[in-house]
N, C-alpha and C positions, 0 to 999 in steps of 0.2 A: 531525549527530547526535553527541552530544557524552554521554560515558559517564562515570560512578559509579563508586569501585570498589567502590562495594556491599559493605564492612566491615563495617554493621552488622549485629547478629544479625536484625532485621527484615528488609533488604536480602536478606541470603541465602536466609532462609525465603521470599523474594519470588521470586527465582531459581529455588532449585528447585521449586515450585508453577510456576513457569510454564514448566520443561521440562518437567515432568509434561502440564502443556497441550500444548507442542510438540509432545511422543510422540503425541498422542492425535490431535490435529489431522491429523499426519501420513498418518493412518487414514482420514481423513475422506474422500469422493468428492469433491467439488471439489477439495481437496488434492492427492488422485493424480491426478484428470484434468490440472491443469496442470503437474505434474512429468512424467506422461508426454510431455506437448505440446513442455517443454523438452528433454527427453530426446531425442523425435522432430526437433527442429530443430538439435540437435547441442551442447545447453547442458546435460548431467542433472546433475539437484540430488541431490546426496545429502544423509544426514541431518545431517551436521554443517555444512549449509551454513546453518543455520537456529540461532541462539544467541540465548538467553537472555541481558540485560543488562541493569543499572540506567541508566536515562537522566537527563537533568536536562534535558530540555524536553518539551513534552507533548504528546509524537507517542508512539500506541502502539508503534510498530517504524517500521522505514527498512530500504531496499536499499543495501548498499552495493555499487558498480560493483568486479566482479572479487574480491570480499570475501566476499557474503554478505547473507544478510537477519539484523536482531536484531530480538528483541520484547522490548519496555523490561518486565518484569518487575513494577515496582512502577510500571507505568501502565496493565497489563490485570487485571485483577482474577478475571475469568470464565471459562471457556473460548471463548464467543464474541467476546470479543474478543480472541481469540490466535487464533482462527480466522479472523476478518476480517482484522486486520494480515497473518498468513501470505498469506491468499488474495490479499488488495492487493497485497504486496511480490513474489509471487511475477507477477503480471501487468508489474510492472516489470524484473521480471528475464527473464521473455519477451520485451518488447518490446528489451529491451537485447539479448538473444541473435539476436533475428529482423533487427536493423536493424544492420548492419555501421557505420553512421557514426552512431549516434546519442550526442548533446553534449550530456551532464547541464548542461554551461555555456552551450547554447543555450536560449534560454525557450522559446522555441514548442517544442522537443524535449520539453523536460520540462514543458511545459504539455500537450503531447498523450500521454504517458503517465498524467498523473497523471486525465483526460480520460476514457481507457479502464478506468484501474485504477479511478477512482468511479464508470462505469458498469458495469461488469462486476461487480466485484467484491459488490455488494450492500451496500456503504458506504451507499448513499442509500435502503435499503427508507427504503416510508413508516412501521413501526413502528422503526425507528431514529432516523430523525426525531423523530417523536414524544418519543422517547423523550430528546432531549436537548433536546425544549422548542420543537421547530418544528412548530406545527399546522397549516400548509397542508396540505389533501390533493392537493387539484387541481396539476399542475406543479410538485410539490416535488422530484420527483427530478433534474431540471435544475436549480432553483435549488442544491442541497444540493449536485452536483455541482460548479459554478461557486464557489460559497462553499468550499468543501472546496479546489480546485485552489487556489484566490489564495490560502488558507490557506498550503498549500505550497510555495508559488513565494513566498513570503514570506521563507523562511528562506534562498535560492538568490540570493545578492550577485549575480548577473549578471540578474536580473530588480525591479532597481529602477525606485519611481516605477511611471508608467505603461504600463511594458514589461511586465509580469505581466498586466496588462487585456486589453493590445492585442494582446499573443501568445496568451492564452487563442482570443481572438473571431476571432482568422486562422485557428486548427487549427478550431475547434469542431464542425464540419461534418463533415469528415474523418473525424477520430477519433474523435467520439461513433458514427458510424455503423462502424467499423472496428471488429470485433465477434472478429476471432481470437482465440485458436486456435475461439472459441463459432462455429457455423454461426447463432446469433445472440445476442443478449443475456441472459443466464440471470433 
């Protein structure tokens, strides 16, 4: 994830418009349910753990390990999508707190976060789909899941080539069904 420093007068009014999001988000029920979750597992997020940033590729936010989550500012426009970014990064930041060895530079690690954070998170409703021009109805939310993770494991140098495929199709089973902290899939 690779940041801006967001000097321009556009940039900044992009910033604060999307702390104002932040704030709000923060409020939201899925929001606190999984900060509680982290909280309960011995990871609590407070509010500054969540920053607003100009990005220059085009991922709404990213987790960073030990750092924090950012939401790239001039790439969420809405409040739903600072709410989805939040909610994704923050299932990535559970799964880092719950799993003592887990290796952002192993693929299958981060092929099975990125696994649960597109099924949990509600990355793949079918009107989000939709909505960026994918009309399948039938089994779209596994497709969109699978497209979405090699999406991400794209930008991850230790998952070149055909290792990003073949790590996704090892975890898929696993982790698609490993539904924590949800008693199931929301």
């Amino acid at each position: 994830m690779t940041e801006n420093d967001g000097s321009s007068a556009n940039g900044e009014k992009a910033l604060k418009e999307c702390e104002r999001m932040i704030q709000k988000s923060l409020k939201s029920p899925m929001v606190k349910f999984l900060r509680e979750h982290l909280k309960k597992a011995g990871c609590p997020v407070e509010d500054n753990f969540i920053k607003a940033v100009n990005c220059d590729q085009l991922h709404s936010g990213g987790y960073l390990p030990g750092q924090g989550i950012v939401v790239c500012g001039n790439r969420t426009q809405i409040q739903d999508e600072v709410n989805q970014a939040i909610i994704h990064e923050l299932i990535h930041a559970f799964d880092d707190c719950r799993a003592a060895n887990l290796d952002w530079t192993d693929c299958a690690h981060h092929a099975c976060s990125e696994i649960r954070a597109g099924h949990l998170s509600g990355d793949c409703h079918y009107k989000r789909e939709l909505l960026r021009g994918f009309l399948k109805i039938r089994g779209h939310e596994q497709e969109c899941i699978k497209r979405r993770v090699l999406t991400s494991l794209s930008s991850n140098p230790y998952c070149a080539g055909s290792a990003a495929k073949d790590s996704m199709e090892a975890v898929w089973d696993v982790c698609y069904n490993d539904t924590a902290p949800f008693d199931r899939a929301p």
